[in-house]
RODO-2510 file (C-alpha; in nm, 4 decimals, decimal comma):
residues 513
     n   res          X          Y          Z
     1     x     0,0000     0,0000     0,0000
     2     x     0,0942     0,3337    -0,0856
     3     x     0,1868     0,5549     0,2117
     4     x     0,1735     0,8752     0,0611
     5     x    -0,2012     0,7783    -0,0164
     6     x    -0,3251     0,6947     0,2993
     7     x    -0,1444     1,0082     0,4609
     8     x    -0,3007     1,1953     0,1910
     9     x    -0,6180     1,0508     0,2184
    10     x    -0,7008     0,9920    -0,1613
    11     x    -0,8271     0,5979    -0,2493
    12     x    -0,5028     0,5485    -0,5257
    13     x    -0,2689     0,8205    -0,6646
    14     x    -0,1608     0,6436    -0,9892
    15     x    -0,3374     0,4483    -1,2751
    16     x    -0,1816     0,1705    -1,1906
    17     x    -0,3964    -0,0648    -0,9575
    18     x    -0,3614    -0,3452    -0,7725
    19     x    -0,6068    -0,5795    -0,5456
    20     x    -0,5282    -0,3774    -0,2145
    21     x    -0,6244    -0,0479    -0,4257
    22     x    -0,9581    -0,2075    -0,5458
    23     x    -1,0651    -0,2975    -0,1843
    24     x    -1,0016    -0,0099    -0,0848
    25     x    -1,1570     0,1486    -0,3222
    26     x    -1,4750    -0,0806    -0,3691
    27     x    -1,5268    -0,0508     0,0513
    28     x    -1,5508     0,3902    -0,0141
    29     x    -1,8028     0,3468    -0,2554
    30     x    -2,0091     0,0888    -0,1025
    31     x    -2,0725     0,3106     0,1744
    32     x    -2,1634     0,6041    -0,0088
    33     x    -2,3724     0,3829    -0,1828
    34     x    -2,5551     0,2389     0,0743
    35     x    -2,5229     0,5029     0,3300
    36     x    -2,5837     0,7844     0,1059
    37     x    -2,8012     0,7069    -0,1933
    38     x    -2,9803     0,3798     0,0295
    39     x    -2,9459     0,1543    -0,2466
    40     x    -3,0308    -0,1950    -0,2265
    41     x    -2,8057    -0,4519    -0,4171
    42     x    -2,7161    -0,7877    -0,4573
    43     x    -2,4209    -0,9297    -0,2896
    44     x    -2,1578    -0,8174    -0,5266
    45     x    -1,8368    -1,0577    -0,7308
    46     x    -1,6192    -0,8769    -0,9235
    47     x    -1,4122    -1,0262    -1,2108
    48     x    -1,0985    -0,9018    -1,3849
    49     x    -1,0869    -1,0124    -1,7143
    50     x    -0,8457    -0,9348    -2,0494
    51     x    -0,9956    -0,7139    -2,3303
    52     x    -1,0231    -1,0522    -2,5297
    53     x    -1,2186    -1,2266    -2,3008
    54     x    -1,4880    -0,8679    -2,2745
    55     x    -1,5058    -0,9279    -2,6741
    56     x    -1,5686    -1,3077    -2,5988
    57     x    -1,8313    -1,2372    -2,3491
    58     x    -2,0349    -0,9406    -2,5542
    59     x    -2,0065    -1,1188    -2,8553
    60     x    -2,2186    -1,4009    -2,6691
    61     x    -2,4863    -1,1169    -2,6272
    62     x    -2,3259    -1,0476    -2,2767
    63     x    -2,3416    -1,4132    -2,0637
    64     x    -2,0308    -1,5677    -1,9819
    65     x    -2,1844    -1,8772    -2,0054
    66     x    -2,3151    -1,8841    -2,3366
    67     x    -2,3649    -2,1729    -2,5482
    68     x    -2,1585    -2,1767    -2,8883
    69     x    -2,2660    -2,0625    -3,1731
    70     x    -2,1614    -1,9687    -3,5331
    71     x    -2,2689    -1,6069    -3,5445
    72     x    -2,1059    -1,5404    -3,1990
    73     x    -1,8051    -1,6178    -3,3472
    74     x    -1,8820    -1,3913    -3,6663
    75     x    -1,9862    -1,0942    -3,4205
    76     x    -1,6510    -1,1684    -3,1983
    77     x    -1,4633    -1,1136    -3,5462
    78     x    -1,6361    -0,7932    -3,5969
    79     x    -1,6169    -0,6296    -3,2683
    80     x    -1,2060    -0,7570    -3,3045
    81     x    -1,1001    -0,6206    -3,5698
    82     x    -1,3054    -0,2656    -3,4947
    83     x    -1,1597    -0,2661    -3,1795
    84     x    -0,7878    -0,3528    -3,3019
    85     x    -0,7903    -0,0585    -3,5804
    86     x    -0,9350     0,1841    -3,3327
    87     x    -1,2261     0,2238    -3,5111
    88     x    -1,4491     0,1404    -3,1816
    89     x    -1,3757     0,1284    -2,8004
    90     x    -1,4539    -0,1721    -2,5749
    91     x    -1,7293    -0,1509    -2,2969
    92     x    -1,4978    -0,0869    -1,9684
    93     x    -1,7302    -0,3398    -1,8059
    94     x    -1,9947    -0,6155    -1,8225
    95     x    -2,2799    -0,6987    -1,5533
    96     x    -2,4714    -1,0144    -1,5047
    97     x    -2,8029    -0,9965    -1,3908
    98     x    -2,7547    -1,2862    -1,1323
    99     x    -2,7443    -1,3089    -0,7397
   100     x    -2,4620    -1,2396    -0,6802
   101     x    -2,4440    -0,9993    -0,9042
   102     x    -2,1206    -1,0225    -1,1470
   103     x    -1,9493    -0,7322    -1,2492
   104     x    -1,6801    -0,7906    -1,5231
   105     x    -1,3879    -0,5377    -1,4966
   106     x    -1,1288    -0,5063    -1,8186
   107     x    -0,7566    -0,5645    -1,6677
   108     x    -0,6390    -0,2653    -1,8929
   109     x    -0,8091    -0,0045    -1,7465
   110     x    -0,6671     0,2535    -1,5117
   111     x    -0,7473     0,2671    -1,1836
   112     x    -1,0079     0,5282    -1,2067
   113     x    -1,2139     0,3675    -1,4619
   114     x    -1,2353     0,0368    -1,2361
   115     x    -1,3281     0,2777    -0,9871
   116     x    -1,5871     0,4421    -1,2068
   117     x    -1,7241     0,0884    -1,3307
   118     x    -1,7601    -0,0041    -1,0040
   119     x    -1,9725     0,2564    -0,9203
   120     x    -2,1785     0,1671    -1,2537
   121     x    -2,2046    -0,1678    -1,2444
   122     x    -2,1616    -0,3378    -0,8895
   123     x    -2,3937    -0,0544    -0,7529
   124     x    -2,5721     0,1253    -1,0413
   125     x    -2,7377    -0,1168    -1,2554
   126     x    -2,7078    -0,3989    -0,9531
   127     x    -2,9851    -0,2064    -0,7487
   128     x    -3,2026    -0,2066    -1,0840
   129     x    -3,1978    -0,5070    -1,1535
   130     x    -3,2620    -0,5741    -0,7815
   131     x    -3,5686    -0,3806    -0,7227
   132     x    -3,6897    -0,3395    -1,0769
   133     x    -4,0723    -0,4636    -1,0989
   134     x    -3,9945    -0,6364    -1,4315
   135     x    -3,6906    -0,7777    -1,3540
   136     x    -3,8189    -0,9094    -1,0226
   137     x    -4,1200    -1,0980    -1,2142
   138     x    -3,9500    -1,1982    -1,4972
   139     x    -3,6107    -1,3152    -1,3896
   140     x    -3,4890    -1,5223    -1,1676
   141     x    -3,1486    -1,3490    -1,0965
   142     x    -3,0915    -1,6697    -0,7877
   143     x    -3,0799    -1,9517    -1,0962
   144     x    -2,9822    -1,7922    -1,4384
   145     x    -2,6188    -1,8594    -1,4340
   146     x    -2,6501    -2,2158    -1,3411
   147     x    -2,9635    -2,2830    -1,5993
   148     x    -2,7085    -2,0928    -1,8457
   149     x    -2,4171    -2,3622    -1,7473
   150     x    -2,6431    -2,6567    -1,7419
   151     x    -2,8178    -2,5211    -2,0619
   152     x    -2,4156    -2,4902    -2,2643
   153     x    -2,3409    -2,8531    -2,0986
   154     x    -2,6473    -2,9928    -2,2548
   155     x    -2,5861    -2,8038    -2,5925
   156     x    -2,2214    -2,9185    -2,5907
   157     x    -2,3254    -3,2828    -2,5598
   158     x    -2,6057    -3,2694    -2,8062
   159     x    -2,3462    -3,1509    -3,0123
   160     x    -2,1146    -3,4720    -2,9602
   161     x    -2,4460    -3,6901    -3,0139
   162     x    -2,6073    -3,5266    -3,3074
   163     x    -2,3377    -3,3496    -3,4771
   164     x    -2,2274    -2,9705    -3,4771
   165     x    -2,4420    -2,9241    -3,8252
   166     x    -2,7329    -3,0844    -3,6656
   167     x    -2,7197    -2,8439    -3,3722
   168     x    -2,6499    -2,5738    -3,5306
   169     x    -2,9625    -2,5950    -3,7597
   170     x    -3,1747    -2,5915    -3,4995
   171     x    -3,0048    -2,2980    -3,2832
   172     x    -3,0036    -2,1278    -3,6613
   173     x    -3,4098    -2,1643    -3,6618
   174     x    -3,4768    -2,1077    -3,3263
   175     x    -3,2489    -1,7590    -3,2942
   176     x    -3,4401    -1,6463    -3,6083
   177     x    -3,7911    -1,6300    -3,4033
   178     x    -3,5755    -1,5200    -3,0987
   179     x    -3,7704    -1,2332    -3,0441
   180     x    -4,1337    -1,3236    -3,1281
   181     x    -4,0425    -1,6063    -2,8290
   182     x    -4,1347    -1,4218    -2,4991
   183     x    -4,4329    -1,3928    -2,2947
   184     x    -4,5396    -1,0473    -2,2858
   185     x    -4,8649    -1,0969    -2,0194
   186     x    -4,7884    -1,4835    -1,8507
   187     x    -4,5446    -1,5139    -1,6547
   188     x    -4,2916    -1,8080    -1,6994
   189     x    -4,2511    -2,0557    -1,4137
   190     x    -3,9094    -2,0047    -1,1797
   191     x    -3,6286    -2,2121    -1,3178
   192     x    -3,4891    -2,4979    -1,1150
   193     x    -3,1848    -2,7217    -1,1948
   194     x    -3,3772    -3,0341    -0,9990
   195     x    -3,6908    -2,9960    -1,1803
   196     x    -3,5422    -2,8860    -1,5443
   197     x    -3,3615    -3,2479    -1,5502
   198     x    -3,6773    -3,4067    -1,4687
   199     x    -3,8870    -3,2800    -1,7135
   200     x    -3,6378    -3,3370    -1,9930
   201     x    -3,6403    -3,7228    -1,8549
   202     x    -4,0426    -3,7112    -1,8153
   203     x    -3,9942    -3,5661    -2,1830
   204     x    -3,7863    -3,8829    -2,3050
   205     x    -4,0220    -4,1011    -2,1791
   206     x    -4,3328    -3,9099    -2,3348
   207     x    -4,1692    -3,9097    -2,6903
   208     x    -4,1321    -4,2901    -2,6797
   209     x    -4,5286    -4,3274    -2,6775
   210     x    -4,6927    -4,3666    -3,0355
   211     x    -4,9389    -4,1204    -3,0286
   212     x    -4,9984    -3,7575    -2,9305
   213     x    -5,2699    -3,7284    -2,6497
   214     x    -5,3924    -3,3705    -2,7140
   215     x    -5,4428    -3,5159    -3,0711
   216     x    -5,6901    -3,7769    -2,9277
   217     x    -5,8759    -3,5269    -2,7087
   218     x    -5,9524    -3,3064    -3,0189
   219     x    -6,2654    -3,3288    -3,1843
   220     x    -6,2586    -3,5068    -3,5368
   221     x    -6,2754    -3,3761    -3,8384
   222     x    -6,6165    -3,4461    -4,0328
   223     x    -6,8118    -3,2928    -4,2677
   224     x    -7,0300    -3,0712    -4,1378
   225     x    -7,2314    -2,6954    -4,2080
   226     x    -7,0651    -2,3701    -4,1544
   227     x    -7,1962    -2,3653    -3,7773
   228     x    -7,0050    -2,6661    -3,7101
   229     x    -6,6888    -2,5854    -3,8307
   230     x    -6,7094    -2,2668    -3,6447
   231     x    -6,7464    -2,4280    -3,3558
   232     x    -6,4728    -2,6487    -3,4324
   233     x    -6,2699    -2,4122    -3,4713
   234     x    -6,3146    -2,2383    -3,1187
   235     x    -6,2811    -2,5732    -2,9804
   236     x    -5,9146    -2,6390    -3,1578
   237     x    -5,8195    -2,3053    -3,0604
   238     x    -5,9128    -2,3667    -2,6618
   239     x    -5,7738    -2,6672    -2,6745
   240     x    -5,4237    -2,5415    -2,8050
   241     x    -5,5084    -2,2346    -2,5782
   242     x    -5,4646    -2,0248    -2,9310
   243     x    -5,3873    -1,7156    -3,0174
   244     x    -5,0112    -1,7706    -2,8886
   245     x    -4,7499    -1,4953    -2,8636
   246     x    -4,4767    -1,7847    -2,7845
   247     x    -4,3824    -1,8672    -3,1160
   248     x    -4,0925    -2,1191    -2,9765
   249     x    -4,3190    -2,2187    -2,6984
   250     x    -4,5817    -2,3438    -2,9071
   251     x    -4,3302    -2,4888    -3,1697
   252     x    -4,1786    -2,6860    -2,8473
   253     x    -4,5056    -2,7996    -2,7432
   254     x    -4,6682    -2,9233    -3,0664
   255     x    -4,4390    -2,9540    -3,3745
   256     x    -4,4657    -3,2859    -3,4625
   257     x    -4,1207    -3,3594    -3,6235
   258     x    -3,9042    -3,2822    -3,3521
   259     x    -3,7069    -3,4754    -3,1617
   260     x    -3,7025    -3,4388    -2,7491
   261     x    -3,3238    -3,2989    -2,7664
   262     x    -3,4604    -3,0400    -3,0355
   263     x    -3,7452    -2,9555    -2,8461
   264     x    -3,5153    -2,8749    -2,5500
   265     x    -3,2533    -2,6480    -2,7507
   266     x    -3,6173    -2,4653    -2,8273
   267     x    -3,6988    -2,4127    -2,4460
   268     x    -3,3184    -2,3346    -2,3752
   269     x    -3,2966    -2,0115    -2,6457
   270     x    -3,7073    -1,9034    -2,5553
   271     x    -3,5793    -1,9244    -2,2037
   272     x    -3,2611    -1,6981    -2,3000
   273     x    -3,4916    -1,4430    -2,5133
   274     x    -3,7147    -1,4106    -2,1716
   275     x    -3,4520    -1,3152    -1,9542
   276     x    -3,3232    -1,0627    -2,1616
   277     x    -3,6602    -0,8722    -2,2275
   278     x    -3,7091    -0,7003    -1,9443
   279     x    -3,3287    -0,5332    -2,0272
   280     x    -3,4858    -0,4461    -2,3812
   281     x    -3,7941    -0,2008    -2,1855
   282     x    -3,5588    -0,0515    -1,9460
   283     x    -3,2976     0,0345    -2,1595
   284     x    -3,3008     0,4407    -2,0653
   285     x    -3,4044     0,4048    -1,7203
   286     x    -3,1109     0,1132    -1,6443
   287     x    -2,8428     0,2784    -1,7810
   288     x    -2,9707     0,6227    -1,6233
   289     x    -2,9876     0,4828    -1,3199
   290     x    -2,6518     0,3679    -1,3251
   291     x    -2,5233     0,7015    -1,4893
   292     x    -2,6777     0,9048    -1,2017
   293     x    -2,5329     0,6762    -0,9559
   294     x    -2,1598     0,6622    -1,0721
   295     x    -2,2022     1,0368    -1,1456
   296     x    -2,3324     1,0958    -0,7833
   297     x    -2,0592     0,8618    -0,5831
   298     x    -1,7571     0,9463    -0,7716
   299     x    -1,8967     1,3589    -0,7117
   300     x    -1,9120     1,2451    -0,3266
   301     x    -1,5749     1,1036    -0,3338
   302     x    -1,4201     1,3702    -0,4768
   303     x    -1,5473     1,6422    -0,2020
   304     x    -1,4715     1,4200     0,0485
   305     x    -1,1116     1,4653    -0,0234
   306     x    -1,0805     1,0843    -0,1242
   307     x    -0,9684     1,1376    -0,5467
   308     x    -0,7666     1,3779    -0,6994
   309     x    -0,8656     1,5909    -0,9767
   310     x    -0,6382     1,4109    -1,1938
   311     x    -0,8758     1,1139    -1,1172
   312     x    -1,1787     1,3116    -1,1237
   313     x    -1,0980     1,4810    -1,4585
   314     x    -1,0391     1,1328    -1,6495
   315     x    -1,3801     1,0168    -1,4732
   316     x    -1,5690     1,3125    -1,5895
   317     x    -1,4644     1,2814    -2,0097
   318     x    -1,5207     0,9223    -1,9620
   319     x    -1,9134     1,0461    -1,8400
   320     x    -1,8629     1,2964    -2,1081
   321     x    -1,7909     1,0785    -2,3881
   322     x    -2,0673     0,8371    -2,2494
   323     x    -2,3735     1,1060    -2,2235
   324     x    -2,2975     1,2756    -2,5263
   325     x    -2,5969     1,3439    -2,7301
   326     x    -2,5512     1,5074    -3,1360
   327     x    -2,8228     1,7083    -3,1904
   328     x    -3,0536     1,6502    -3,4825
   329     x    -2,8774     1,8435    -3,7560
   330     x    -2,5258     1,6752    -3,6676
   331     x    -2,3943     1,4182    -3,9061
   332     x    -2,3652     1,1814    -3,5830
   333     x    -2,6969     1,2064    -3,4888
   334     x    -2,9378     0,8831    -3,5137
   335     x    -3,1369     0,8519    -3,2452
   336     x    -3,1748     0,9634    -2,8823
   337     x    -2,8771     0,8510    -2,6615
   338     x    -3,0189     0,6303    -2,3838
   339     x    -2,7507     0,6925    -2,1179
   340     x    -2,8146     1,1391    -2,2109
   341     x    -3,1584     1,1076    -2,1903
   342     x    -3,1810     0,8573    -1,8684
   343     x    -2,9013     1,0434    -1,7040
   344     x    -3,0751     1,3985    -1,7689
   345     x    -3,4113     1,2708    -1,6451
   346     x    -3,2646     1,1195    -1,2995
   347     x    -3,0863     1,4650    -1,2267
   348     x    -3,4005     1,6538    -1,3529
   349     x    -3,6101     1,4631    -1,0925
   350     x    -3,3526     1,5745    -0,8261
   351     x    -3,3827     1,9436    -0,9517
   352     x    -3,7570     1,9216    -0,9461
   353     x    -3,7264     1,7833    -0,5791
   354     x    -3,4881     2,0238    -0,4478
   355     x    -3,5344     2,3351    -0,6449
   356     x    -3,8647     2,3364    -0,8010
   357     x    -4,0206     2,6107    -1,0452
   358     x    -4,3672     2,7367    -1,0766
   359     x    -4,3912     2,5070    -1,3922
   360     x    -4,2440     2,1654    -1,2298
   361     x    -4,5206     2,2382    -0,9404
   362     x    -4,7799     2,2116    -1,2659
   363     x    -4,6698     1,9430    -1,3560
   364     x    -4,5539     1,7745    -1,0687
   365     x    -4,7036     1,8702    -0,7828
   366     x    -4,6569     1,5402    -0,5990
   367     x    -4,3262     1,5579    -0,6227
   368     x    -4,1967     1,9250    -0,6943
   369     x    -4,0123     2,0826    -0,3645
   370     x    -4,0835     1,7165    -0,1686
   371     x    -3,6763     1,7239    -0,0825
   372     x    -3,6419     1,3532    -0,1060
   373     x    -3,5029     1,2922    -0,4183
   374     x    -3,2918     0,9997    -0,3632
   375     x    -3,7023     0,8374    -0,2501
   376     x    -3,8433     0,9401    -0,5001
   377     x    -3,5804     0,8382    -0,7723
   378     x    -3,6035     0,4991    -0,6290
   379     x    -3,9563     0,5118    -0,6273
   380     x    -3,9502     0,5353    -0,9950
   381     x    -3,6515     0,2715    -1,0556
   382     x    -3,8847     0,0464    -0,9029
   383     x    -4,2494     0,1007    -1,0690
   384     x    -4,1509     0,1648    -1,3882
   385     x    -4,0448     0,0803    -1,7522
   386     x    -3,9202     0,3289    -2,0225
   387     x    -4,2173     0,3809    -2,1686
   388     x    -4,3983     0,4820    -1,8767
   389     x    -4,1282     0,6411    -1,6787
   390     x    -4,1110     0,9341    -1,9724
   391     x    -4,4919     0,9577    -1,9866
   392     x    -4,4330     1,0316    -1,6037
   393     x    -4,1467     1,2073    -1,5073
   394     x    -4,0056     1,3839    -1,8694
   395     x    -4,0519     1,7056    -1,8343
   396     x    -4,0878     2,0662    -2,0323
   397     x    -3,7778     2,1935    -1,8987
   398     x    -3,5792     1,9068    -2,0072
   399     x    -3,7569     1,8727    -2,3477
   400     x    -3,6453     2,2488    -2,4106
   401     x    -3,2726     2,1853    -2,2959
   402     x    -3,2560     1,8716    -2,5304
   403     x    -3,4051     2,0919    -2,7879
   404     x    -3,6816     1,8261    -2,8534
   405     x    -3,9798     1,8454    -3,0989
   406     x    -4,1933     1,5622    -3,3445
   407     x    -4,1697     1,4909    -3,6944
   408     x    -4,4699     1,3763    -3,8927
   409     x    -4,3632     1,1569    -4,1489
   410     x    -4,6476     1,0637    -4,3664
   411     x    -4,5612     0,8209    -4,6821
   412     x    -4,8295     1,0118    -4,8917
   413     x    -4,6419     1,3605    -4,8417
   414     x    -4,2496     1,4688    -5,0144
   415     x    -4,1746     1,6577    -4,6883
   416     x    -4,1710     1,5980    -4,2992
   417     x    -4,4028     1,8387    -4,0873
   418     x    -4,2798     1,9628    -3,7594
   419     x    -4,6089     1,8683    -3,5600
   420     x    -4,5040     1,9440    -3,2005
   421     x    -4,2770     2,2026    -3,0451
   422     x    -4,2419     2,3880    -2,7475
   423     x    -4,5849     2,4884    -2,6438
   424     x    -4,8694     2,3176    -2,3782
   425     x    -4,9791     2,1037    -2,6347
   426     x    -4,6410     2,0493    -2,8074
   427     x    -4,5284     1,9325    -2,4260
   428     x    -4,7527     1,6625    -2,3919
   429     x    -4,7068     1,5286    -2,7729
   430     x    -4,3274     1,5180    -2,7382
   431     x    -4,3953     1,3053    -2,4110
   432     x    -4,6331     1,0515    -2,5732
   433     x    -4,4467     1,0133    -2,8832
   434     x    -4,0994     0,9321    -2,7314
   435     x    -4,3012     0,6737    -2,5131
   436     x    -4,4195     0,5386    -2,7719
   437     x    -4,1051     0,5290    -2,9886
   438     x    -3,9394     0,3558    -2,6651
   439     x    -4,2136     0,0839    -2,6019
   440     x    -4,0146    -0,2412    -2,6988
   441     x    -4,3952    -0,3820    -2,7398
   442     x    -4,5594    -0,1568    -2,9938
   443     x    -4,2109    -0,1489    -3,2223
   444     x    -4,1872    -0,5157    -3,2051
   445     x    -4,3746    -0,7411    -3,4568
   446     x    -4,6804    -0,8578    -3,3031
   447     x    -4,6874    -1,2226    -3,4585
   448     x    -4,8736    -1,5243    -3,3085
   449     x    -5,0296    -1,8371    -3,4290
   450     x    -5,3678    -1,7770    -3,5223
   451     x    -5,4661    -2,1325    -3,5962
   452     x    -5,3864    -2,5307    -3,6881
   453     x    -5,5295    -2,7877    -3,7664
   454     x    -5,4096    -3,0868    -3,6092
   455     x    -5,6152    -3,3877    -3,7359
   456     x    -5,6049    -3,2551    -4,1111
   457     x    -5,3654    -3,0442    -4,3252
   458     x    -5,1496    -2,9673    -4,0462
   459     x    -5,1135    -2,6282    -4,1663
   460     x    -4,9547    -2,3537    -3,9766
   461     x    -5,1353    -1,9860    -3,9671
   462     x    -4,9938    -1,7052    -3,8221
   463     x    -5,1267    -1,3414    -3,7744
   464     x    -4,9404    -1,0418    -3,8135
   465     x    -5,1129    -0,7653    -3,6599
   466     x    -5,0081    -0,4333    -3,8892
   467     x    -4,9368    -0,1164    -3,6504
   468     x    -4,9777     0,2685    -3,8432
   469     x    -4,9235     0,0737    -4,1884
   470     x    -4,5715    -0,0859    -4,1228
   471     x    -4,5706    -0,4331    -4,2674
   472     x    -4,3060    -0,6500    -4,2674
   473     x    -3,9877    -0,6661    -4,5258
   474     x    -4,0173    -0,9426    -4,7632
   475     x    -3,6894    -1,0738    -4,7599
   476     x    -3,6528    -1,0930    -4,3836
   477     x    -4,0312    -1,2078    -4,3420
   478     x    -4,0082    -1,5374    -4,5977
   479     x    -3,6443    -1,5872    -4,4547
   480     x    -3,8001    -1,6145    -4,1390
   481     x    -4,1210    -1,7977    -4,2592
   482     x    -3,8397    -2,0862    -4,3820
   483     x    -3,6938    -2,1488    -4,0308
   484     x    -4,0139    -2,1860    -3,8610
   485     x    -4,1389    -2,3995    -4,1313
   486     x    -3,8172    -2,6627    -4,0687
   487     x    -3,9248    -2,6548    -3,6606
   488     x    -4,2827    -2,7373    -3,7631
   489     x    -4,2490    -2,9742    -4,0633
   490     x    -4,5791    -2,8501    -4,2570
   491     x    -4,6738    -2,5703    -4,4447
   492     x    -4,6683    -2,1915    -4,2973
   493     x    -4,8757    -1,9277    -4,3893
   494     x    -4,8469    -1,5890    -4,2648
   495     x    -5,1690    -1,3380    -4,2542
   496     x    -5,0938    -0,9515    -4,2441
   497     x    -5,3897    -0,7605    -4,0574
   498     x    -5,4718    -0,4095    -4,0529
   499     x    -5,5091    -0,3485    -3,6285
   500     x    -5,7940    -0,1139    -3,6825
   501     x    -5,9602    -0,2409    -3,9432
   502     x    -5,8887    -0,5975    -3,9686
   503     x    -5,8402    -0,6089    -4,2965
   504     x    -5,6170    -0,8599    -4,4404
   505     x    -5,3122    -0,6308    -4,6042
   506     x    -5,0826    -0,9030    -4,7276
   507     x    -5,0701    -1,2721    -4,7107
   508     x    -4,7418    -1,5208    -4,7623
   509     x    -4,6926    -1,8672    -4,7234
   510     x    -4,4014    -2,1377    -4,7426
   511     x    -4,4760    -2,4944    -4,8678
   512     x    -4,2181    -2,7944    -4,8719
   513     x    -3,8386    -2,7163    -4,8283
***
């Protein structure tokens, strides 16, 4: 240990670090974490790893446990060879939504960014995922890193049974549907080692049986008047509880082709797709949160005498660089930064708490001038999602500093119309159309199966239901159409409806491979 830093009282002096200086470090800014901003986190491991393995583990959309895959590989060689010609930086860290919560820290960086990362991750987005509503129904932080072990065991093994090809087909198929695969409204049973290896047993032993049992309970097909088949219709559709928004799920459950190991890769990459959706609606509010909370701890550190300005100043372009938002006539500009916009809301909210103006106490009167702004901020980690955190807390002040305003862009018209600026009205349009633009829901193809029949042409219809005119491409949408046709063995057609007036708009359909 450095003397001349403990006498001075700073955590580390140079950019060097070692272990000693990471304790050290890691014990001052759990206690202004905890102490300070209250937060509530997950017992915390932190990891030191090379910049190769951060590429390996992003690459392998962020799990350190990942199964293999081709275009892993093909996204490692990407983010390599941008990295190695400078022509893109790494992330200086990696977080795992698990308990404990793992914190990835790259060897090479100095000892200020580790302490800055720190902050971020092993505090920041570690209370978030903690308290988060979404993450606290739809995750199961306690068992994700052992399913994700057991899950690249089993692949790795299907692998030496089946062959790499074989595998790889499947994982091809099943990746391509990846994100019409989650349940949006039911929630998905709590994962257990004990009672995962059961059911893939109880599964074994079910294939081995000659016929399908929901088959027999289904009514038969005869011929019969129009009233009839209606009927028979709703009954199909009870009976395979249809519409379903689980494309994998109901691939898993009914194709009748595949094989019990292929029906498990199905579950293991729907299972993947589920975890990760919650981090897809809280993308502003997650990586605000953890913004405002290295911003705030590092800030604290730095009057309390315990880093140097040396250490402060490389922290603050790092920030910088990481909040920077182009405005919307700068060649850089392409969309709204999440970490500027998350990070300007959280410290808005603590303005509007602590130093209110007539117009926040319009707006906000519950919470303009309260004085508890580290409450209330954690109030709204807790309750909310993207979309409904900026339909809540965004307000005119910010809008004007960000210099915000809506486009119209109709198809029908050569030129965009500026339909909302800064006025009452503009205020409240701004608001709902950046909540709308953020809701992972309502810019996600809404595709489900609509219907099949069973007992006679086993064809597979699907419904997509057509938001404000945007229809799928045709290239991606019959590419896609081909991989779920090889999971369910039969013919797929796919059904575009108008959402207002249910009018059919397109229709598409893929016969025998």
């Amino acid at each position: 240990m450095d003397n001349r830093t403990v006498t001075s009282g700073l955590l580390f002096e140079s950019s060097d670090w070692n272990f000693d200086t990471l304790s050290r470090t890691y014990d001052a800014i759990e206690e202004v974490a905890l102490n300070d901003l209250g937060l509530d986190v997950y017992p915390n491991q932190m990891e030191i790893i090379s910049s190769e393995q951060m590429l390996d583990a992003y690459s392998s959309i962020g799990m350190p446990l990942m199964y293999r895959h081709w275009s892993f590989g093909k996204h490692f060689v990407h983010e390599e060879q941008a990295y190695r010609t400078g022509r893109r930086g790494l992330a200086y860290e990696l977080v795992i939504n698990s308990n404990p919560c793992i914190s990835y820290l790259m060897e090479e960086n100095t000892m200020a960014m580790q302490a800055l990362v720190t902050a971020h991750a092993a505090f920041g987005h570690n209370h978030f995922f903690k308290n988060n509503y979404l993450f606290q129904q739809w995750t199961d932080a306690a068992a994700i890193l052992n399913y994700m072990e057991f899950a690249k065991g089993y692949i790795t093994r299907c692998e030496e049974m089946h062959g790499l090809t074989a595998v790889e087909a499947i994982l091809d198929s099943a990746h391509a549907i990846m994100d019409q695969s989650v349940f949006r409204y039911r929630r998905p049973p709590r994962l257990s080692l004990a009672r995962e290896r059961e059911r893939i047993r109880e599964r074994l032993e079910y294939e081995e049986r000659t016929f399908n049992d929901l088959w027999r309970t289904l009514p038969q097909r005869n011929e019969a008047n129009s009233s009839e088949v209606d009927r028979e219709l709703l009954e199909r559709k009870k009976s395979l509880n249809l519409p379903e928004e689980n494309l994998l799920y109901f691939l898993e459950k009914n194709s009748l082709i595949l094989e019990p190991w292929q029906r498990e890769i199905l579950r293991i990459v729907r299972i993947v797709a589920q975890y990760f959706y919650p981090q897809r609606q809280t993308k502003v509010m997650n990586e605000g949160c953890a913004t405002f909370v290295h911003y705030t701890i590092m800030n604290t550190l730095f009057d309390r005498g315990q880093l140097s300005e040396g250490a402060m100043l490389e922290m603050l372009a790092s920030h910088s660089n990481v909040v920077f938002q182009p405005s919307f006539d700068d060649p850089r500009f392409s969309s709204i930064n999440p970490y500027a916009l998350g990070f300007a809301m959280m410290q808005d909210i603590q303005r509007i708490c602590t130093e209110p103006t007539s117009e926040d106490r319009d707006w906000f009167p519950d919470m303009a001038g309260n004085g508890d702004w580290r409450g209330t901020l954690k109030e709204a980690w807790a309750n909310h999602r993207d979309e409904s955190f900026i339909l809540q807390y965004l307000s005119p002040a910010l809008m004007r500093k960000m210099r915000m305003f809506v486009l119209d862009d109709e198809s029908s018209s050569k030129h965009y119309q500026v339909s909302a600026i800064h006025d009452e009205r503009g205020y409240e349009n701004v608001r709902a159309v950046l909540a709308a633009n953020l809701d992972v829901g309502a810019n996600q193809p809404d595709i489900q199966v609509a219907d099949v029949d069973l007992l006679g042409d086993r064809h597979l219809r699907l419904q997509h239901t057509i938001h404000d005119g945007v229809v799928l491409s045709e290239g991606s949408r019959d590419a896609t159409m081909r991989h779920i046709r090889r999971l369910w063995g039969y013919d797929v057609s796919l059904a575009g409806v108008d959402g207002r007036s249910g009018r059919v708009v397109y229709e598409a359909s893929i016969g025998e491979l």
